[in-house]
Steps between C-alpha positions, in 0.01 A plus 500: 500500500194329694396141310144485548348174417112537358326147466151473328321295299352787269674624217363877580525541848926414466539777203328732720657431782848484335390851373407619872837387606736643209340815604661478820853514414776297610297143469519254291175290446577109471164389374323084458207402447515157659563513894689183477745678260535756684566278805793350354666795407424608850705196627828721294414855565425759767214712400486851667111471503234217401174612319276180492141485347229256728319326253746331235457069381789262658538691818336812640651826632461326873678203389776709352576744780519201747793274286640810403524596888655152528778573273827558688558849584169653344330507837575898462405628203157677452213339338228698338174281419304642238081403535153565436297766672258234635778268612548610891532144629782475268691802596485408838618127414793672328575741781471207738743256264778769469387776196605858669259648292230484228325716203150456356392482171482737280844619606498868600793635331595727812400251776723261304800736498473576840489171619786348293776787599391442872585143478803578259637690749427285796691269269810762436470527920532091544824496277639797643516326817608188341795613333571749838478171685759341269692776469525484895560113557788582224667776722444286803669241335816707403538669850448171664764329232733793605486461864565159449820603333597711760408189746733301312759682449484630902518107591747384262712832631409383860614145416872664347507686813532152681714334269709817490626359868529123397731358276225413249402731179192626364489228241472297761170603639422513119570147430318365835182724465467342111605139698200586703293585208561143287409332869208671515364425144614135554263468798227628346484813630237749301689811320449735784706299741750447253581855465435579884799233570714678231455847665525402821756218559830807431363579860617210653771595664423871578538461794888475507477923524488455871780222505840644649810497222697337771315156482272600136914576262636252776715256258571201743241269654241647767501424863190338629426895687587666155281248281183572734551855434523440101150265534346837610507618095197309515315654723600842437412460163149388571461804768618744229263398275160318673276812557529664146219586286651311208393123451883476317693606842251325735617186306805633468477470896379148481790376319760693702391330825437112354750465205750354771281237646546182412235196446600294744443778768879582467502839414454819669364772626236267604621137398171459333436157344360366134126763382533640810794731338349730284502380109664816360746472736561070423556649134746726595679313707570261184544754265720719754778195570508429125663823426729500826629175437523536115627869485903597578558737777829614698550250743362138253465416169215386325365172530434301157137537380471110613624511801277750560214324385595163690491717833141606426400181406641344842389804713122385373292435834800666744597808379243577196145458426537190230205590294717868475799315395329299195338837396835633457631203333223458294603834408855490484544604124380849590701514807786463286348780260479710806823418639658615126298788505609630848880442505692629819829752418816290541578536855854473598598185754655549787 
C-alpha cells in the first residue's frame, strides 16, 4: 500500500482529493488540515507521496515542501503542489524549492490520476532500489563475513602447521593471540586493531615451516651456528606472508619478523631499538614470553604465575616495551580468564 499524505487547509478540496486517491487502489490517504500537524507526523512517518495545497494560514505550501525536504531521509519522495491557474510565479517557486510536480485548480480528475500514479511509481522505483541496495550490502556482508572465516580458519591452520613442528600446542597460540588482544585494549587501541592483533599474532612463528627438525625438535641447547639458523623463523615468516592481499597476513608478517626484537636494540632479525620496533610486534613479544614461560612443555616446567610476572616487570625498558607490560598487568584478571579458558593437554616430562 502507497501512504499518500494530502495537506490543505479546505475542508472540500481533502474529501475530494481523498476520493481521487481511494479510486486509485492500493493508497491510503493520511489527510490534516494544519501543515504544522502534518509536519510533525512527518518527523515519524515515510509518506509514499506528499500532496500540499499553496495558500493555507501558519505556513504556506512553499514553506512546507522546504522543512519537509529538510526532514531526514525525505529528500526523495515526490511532492505534488496543488495551485491556482493564475499562480505561475508560484509553480515555478515550487519547482525551483524541490515540488516534482504541480496541479491547478479545479483539479481535472484525469490529469490528477495521471500525475499521481507517475509519481507513485517513480516512488515504487526509489524503494525498489532501496531495498535492492540493502538487500545487496546484506549479501556483501555475508560473503565478506564468510571469507573472513575461511581467512581465519586458513591462518589459525597455518599457525598449527608451525606449532605442529615445535613443542608448543595450539592453545598456545590461542592463549598468546587473546594475551595480545587484552594488550591491545589496555593501550588504547580502537576495536579494529584489537581484533587485527588477535587474528594475526598465531602467525608469529610461521615461519618455523622452513626450520630444519635437526636444530627446530633439537632437545639440548643450540650452538651459536644452529641458533642463527633458528633466528631465521623470523624472517621466513615475514617473507611468507609480506606481499598478501590480506591486511591480517601482512600483519601477520609484521609480527613474525619484530616479535623477537628487543627494546634495548637486543633482539633480532634487525636488533631494532624502543618505537622503532613495530608496536604489534612490542605486544607480542610480551604476550608471546608470557605463555612460554608460564606454560609446561617437554624439556621445563612451568614457571609460577609470579615469577612470571616479576620477569616482565624487570624486562621493562630491556627486553619489553614497559607501557606493553602495564597494559598486560593492568589486565591481568583476564589473562588469567584466558589462560583458564585455553588449557594445554597434560604433556608428559621427560
Amino acid at each position: 500500500m502507497n501512504t499518500v499524505l494530502i495537506v490543505d487547509d479546505s475542508d472540500i478540496n481533502l474529501t475530494l482529493i481523498k476520493a481521487l486517491v481511494n479510486k486509485l487502489g492500493e493508497c491510503t490517504p493520511q489527510l490534516f488540515d494544519n501543515p504544522l500537524r502534518a509536519l510533525e507526523w512527518c518527523r515519524d512517518h515515510v509518506p509514499d507521496l506528499v500532496i500540499v495545497d499553496y495558500m493555507m494560514p501558519d505556513m504556506d505550501g512553499l514553506k512546507f515542501i522546504s522543512a519537509f525536504r529538510a526532514l531526514h531521509g525525505r529528500t526523495e519522495i515526490p511532492v505534488l503542489m496543488v495551485t491556482a491557474n493564475d499562480q505561475k510565479d508560484v509553480r515555478y517557486e515550487a519547482l525551483l524549492g524541490g515540488a516534482n510536480d504541480y496541479l491547478t485548480k479545479p483539479i481535472d480528475r484525469v490529469e490528477f490520476s495521471a500525475r499521481v500514479r507517475n509519481m507513485l511509481s517513480l516512488r515504487q522505483g526509489q524503494k525498489f532500489l532501496a531495498d535492492r541496495a540493502v538487500h545487496l550490502a546484506e549479501l556483501v556482508d555475508e560473503r565478506t563475513k564468510e571469507i573472513r572465516e575461511r581467512e581465519k580458519e586458513l591462518i589459525f591452520r597455518m599457525s598449527r602447521a608451525a606449532e605442529f613442528r615445535d613443542p608448543e600446542t595450539g592453545a598456545h597460540i590461542q592463549r598468546m593471540a587473546h594475551y595480545s588482544q587484552v594488550i591491545a585494549r589496555g593501550l588504547g587501541l580502537d576495536a579494529k586493531a584489537q581484533t587485527l592483533i588477535l587474528e594475526a599474532a598465531p602467525m608469529h612463528d610461521v615461519g618455523k615451516i622452513g626450520i630444519p627438525d635437526y636444530i627446530l625438535l633439537k632437545p639440548g641447547k643450540l650452538t651459536p651456528e644452529e641458533f642463527e639458523v633458528m633466528k631465521g623463523h623470523a624472517r621466513l615468516g615475514y617473507e611468507l606472508l609480506k606481499d598478501s592481499g590480506s591486511e591480517t597476513l601482512r600483519a601477520g608478517a609484521e609480527v613474525a619478523i619484530s616479535h623477537h626484537e628487543k627494546y634495548d636494540g637486543t633482539g633480532y632479525p634487525k636488533a631494532l631499538k624502543g618505537h622503532a620496533i613495530p608496536l604489534f610486534g612490542r605486544i607480542v613479544a610480551v604476550a608471546d614470553v608470557f605463555d612460554a614461560l608460564t606454560s609446561e612443555r617437554p624439556y621445563k616446567k612451568a614457571w609460577p604465575l609470579e615469577d612470571a610476572r616479576r620477569f616482565l616487570e624487570d624486562g621493562r625498558g630491556k627486553h619489553f616495551d614497559p607501557l606493553c607490560v602495564e597494559a598486560f598487568l593492568a589486565g591481568w584478571d583476564d589473562a588469567l580468564a584466558i589462560r583458564q579458558r585455553f588449557m594445554d593437554e597434560e604433556i608428559p616430562m621427560i
